[in-house]
C-alpha positions as CSV (number, residue, x, y, z in Angstrom):
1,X,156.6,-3.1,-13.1
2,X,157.5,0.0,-14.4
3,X,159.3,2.1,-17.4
4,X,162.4,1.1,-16.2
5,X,161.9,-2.6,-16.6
6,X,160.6,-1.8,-20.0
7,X,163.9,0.0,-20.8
8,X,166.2,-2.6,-19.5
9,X,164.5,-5.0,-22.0
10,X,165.0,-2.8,-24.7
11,X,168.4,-3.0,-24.2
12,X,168.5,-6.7,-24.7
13,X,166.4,-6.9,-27.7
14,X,167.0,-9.2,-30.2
15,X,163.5,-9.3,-32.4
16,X,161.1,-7.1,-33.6
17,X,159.0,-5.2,-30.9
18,X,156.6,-2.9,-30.0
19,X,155.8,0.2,-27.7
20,X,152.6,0.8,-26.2
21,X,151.5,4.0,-24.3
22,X,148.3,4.8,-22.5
23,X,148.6,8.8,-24.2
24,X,144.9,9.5,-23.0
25,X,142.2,8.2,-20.9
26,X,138.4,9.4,-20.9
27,X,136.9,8.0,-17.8
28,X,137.6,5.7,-15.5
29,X,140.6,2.8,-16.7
30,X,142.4,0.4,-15.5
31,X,146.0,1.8,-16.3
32,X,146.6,5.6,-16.3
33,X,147.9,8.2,-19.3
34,X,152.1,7.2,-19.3
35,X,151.2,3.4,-19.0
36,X,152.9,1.4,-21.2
37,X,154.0,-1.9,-22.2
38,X,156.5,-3.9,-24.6
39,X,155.4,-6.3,-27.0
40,X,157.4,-8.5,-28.7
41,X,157.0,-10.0,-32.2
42,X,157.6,-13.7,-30.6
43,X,154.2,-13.0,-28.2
44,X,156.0,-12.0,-24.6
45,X,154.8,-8.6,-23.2
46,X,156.7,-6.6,-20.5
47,X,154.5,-4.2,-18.3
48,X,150.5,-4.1,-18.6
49,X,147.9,-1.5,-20.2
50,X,144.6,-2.9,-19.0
51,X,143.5,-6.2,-16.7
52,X,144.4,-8.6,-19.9
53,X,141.5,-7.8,-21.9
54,X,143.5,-6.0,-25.3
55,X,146.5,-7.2,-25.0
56,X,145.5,-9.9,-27.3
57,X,144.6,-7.2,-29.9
58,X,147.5,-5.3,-29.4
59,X,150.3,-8.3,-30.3
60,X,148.0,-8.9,-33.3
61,X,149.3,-5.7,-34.0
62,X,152.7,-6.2,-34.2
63,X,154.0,-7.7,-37.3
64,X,152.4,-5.3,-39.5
65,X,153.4,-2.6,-37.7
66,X,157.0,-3.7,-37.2
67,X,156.9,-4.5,-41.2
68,X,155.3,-1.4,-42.1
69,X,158.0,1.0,-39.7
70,X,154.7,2.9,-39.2
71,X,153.2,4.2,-35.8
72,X,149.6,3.3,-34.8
73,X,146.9,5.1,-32.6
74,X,144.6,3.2,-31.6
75,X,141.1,3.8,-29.2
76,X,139.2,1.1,-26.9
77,X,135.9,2.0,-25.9
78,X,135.5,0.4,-22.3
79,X,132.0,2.2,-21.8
80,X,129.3,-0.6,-21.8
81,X,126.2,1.6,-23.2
82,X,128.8,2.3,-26.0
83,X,130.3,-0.2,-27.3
84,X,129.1,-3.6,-27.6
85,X,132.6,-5.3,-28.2
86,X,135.1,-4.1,-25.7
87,X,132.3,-2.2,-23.1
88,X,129.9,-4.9,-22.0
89,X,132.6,-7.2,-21.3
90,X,135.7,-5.2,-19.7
91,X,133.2,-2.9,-18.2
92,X,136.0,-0.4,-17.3
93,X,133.7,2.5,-17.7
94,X,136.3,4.2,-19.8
95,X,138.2,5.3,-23.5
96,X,141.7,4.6,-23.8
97,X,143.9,5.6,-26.4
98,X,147.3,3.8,-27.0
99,X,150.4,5.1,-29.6
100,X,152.0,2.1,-30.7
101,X,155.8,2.5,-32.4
102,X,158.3,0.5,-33.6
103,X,161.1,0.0,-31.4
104,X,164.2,0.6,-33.9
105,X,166.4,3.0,-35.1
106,X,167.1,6.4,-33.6
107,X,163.8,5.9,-31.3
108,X,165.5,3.3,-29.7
109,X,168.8,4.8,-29.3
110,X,166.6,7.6,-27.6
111,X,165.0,4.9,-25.1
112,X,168.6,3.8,-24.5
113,X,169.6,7.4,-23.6
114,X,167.0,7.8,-21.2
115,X,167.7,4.6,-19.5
116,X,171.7,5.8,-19.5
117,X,170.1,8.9,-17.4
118,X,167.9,7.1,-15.0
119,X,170.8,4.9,-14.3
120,X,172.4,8.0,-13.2
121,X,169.5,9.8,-10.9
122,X,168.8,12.0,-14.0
123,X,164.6,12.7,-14.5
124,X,164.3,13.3,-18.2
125,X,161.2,13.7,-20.3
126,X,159.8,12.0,-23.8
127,X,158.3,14.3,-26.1
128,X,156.3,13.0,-28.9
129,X,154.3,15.5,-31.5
130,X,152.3,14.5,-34.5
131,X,152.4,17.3,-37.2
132,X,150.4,16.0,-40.1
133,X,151.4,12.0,-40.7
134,X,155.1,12.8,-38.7
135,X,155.4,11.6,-35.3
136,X,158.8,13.2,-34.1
137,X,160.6,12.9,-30.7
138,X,162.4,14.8,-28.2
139,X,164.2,13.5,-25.1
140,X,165.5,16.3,-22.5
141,X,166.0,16.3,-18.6
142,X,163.3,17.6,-16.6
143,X,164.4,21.4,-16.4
144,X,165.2,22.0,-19.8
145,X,162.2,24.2,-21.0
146,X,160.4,22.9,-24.2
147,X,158.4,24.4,-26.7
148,X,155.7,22.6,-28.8
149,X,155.2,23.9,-32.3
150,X,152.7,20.9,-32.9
151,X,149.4,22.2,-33.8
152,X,147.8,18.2,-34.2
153,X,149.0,16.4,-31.1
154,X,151.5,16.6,-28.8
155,X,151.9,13.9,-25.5
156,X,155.3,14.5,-22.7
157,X,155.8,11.4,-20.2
158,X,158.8,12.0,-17.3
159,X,160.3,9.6,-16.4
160,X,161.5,9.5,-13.2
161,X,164.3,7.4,-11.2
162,X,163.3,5.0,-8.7
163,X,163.4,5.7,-5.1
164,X,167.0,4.7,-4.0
165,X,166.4,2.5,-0.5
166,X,169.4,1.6,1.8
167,X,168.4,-1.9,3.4
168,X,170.8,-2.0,6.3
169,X,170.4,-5.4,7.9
170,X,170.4,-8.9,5.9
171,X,169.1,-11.0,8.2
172,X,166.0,-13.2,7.2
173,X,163.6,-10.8,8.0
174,X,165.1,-8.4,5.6
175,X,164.7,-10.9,2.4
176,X,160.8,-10.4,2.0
177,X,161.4,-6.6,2.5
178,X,164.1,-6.1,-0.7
179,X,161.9,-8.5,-2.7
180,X,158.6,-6.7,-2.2
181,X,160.4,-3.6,-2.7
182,X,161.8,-4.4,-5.7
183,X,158.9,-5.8,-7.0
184,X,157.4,-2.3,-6.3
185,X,159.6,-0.6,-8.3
186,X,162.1,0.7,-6.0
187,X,165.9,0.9,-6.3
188,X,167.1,-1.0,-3.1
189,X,170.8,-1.2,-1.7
190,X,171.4,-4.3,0.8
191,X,173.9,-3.1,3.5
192,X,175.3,-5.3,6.1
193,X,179.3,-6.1,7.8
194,X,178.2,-10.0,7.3
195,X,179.0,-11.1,3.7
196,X,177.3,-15.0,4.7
197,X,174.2,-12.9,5.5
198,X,174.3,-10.4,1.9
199,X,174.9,-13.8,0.4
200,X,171.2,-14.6,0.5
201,X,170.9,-11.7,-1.9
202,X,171.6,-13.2,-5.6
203,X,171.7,-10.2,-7.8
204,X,171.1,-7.3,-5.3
205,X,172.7,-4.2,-5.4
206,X,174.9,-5.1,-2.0
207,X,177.5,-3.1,-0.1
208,X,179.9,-4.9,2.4
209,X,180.3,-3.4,5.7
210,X,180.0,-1.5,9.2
211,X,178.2,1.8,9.0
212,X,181.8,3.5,9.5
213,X,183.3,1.8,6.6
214,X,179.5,2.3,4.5
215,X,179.7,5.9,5.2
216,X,182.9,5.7,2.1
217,X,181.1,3.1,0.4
218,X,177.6,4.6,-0.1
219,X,177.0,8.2,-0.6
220,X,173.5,9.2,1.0
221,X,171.3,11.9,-0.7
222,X,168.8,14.1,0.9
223,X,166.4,11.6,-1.6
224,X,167.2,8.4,-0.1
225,X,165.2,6.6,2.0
226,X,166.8,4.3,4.6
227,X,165.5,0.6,6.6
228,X,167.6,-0.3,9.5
229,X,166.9,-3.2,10.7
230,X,170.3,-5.1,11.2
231,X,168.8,-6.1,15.1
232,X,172.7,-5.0,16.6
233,X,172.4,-2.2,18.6
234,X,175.3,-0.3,18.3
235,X,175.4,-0.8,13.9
236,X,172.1,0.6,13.8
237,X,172.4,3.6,16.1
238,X,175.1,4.3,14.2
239,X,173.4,3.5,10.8
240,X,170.4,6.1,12.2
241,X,173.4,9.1,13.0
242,X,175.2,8.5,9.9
243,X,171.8,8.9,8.2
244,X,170.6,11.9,10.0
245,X,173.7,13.3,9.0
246,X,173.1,13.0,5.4
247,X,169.9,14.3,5.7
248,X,168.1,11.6,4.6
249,X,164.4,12.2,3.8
250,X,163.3,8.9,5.7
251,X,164.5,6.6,8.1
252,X,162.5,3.5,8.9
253,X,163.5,1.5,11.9
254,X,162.7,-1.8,12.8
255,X,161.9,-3.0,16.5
256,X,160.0,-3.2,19.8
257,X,159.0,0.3,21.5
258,X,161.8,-0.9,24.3
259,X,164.5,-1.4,21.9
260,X,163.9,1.9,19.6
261,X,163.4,3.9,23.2
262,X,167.3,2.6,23.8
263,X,168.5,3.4,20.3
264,X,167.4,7.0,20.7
265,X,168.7,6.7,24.3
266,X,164.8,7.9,25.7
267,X,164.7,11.3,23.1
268,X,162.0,11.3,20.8
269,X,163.1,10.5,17.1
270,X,163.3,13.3,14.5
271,X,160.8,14.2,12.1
272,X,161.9,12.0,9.1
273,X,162.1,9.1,11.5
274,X,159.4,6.5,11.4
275,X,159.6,3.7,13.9
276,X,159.0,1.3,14.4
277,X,158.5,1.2,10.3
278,X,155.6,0.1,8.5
279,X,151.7,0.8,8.7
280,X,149.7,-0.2,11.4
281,X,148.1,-3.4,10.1
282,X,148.5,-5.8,12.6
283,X,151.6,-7.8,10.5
284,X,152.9,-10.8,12.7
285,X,156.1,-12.4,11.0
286,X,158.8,-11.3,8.3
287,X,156.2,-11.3,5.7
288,X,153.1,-9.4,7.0
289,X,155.8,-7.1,8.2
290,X,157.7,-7.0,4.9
291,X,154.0,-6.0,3.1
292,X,152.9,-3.1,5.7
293,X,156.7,-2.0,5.2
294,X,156.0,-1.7,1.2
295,X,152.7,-0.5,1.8
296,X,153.9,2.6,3.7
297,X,156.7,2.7,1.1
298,X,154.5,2.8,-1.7
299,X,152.5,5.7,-0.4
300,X,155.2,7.9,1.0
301,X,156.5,7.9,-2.7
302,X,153.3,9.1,-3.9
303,X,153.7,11.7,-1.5
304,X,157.0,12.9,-2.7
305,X,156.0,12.7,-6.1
306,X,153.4,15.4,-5.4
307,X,156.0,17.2,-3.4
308,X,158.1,17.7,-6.2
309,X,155.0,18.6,-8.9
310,X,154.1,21.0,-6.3
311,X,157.1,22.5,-5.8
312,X,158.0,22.7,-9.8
313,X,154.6,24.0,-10.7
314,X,155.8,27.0,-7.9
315,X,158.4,27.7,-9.6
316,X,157.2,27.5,-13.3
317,X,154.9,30.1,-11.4
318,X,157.8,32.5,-10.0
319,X,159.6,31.6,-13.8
320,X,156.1,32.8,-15.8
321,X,155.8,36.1,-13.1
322,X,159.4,37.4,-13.3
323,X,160.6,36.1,-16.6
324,X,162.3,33.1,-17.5
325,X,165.6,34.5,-19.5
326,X,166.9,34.2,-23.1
327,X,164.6,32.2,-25.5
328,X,165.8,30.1,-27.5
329,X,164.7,30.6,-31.4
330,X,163.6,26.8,-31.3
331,X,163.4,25.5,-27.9
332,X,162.7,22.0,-27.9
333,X,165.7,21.1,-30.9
334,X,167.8,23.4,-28.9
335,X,166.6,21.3,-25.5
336,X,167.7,18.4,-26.9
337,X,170.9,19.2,-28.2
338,X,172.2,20.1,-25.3
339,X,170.9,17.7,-23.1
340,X,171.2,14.6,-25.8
341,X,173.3,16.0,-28.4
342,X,172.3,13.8,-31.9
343,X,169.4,12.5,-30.2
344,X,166.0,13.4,-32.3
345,X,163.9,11.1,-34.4
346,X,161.2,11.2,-37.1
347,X,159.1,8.8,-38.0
348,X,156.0,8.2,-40.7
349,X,152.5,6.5,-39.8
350,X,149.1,6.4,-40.0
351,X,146.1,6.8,-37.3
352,X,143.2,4.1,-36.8
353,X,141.0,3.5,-33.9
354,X,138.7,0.8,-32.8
355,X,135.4,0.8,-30.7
């Protein structure tokens, strides 16, 4: 579960509701700063913020916030020696604090906008600043510079695409692999020339056809990561070129040490080539092998997440050291208008805590 799920249900809301954001943690907590969660005046909640142990708070929350139109910040105390309530029996060793706003009005359409851009690929960042009671917002992509003028509190969350991955192979093997994947928040294709096999696949992103045919059908980005595991050895030596080709940052393949020894005809595979795919856990069967397949999946995206702070911390670095060009006389409204033009909202509350 992740923002994106949160999103997509804000664009089918049809009641009152609620965001909640993990905007600071003290400690050690179950959920990190950027967490968040939607609840819903009829009681369902999408996403998590802790084990289970607040939630129950938080939706008590709700209506008056929702009546009120007001934004609430509220604190948990997790650390046992601290507070008697929350502390002793969550024993999470930690402080949270959580914004909570009404999802309505121009917020929303701002949540909606982002959504529009993650669709697309686009990373954008959420602004939110506090300047006395006003809590305003400001949505812009990634590389648009912004400049807080808050002097009470200020909180920025990116939020980031998921990982595009180009299953190539339907077969009954590859069914645990796109639902464990998708589960894990990534963004995955199902490629294959059999449409009785991609008919396994209610509701998948699917593309119809041979690798030659895919190569017009799918456009591959240096970001994508790519499974190929249709078990026909021709298609998937084909799949692996046309992927090389495109520069693909990873290509997992699946099979014996024989079979991926004749698919790269005795040469050892390239750099972003792992196969066979999956961490070494021992997996027997589609399943085990589906989960050490995710599990890989899920670290190598942590690893290109730091990749890419790395690399835009260098060059907020080489920016800062040889100047970063003409300011503007109010950068974050001026980010935003360009990026989101009409997109900016205000909105009035008070603070409480708990704990």
């Amino acid at each position: 579960m992740d923002m994106l799920d949160i999103l997509r249900a804000i664009r089918q809301l049809e009641q009152p509701a609620v965001l909640a954001t993990i905007v600071e943690v003290e400690g050690h907590a179950y959920r990190k700063a950027g967490a968040a969660m939607l609840l819903m005046g009829s009681g369902e909640t999408i996403g998590t913020v802790s084990p289970g142990c607040i939630e129950s708070d938080l939706l008590e929350r709700v209506p008056a916030i929702c009546e009120a139109n007001q934004y609430e910040m509220v604190e948990y105390n997790m650390k046992p020696d601290e507070d008697p309530i929350w502390g002793e029996s969550v024993g999470c060793g930690g402080v949270i604090r959580i914004l909570l706003e009404p999802v309505e009005g121009e917020l929303r359409e701002l949540l909606l906008a982002a959504l529009e851009q993650l669709n697309r690929g686009v990373e954008v960042r959420l602004s939110r600043e506090i300047r006395g009671q006003e809590l305003s917002y400001e949505l812009c992509t990634k590389d648009t510079a912004v400049n807080s003028t808050s002097n009470d509190w200020q909180y920025s969350m990116t939020l980031t695409p998921r990982q595009r991955v180009i299953l190539f192979g339907a077969g009954l093997d590859a069914i645990p692999i796109y639902h464990l994947l998708t589960q894990s928040s990534f963004r995955v294709i199902v490629a294959d020339w059999r449409p009785g096999l991609l008919a396994s696949f209610s509701g998948a992103e699917i593309a119809l056809g041979t690798p030659e045919r895919l190569e017009g059908e799918i456009q591959l980005y240096e970001n994508d990561a790519v499974i190929v595991c249709s078990h026909h050895l021709h298609y998937d030596r084909e799949m692996i070129h046309m992927s090389l080709a495109n520069k693909t940052r990873y290509i997992g393949v699946m099979g014996s040490s024989k079979r991926i020894n004749m698919l790269f005809e005795g040469d050892t595979p390239p750099a972003n080539v792992k196969a066979p795919i999956g961490l070494s856990i021992g997996a027997e069967g589609p399943y085990e092998i589906a989960v050490s397949i995710t599990a890989e999946f899920i670290a190598l995206r942590k690893e290109w997440q730091n990749q890419e702070h790395h690399k835009e911390a260098r060059n907020d670095y080489i920016r800062h050291l040889f100047g970063s060009g003409t300011e503007q006389s109010d950068g974050q409204t001026e980010a935003a208008a360009r990026a989101f033009p009409g997109l900016s909202a205000r909105q009035y509350g008070a603070s409480c805590s708990i704990g």
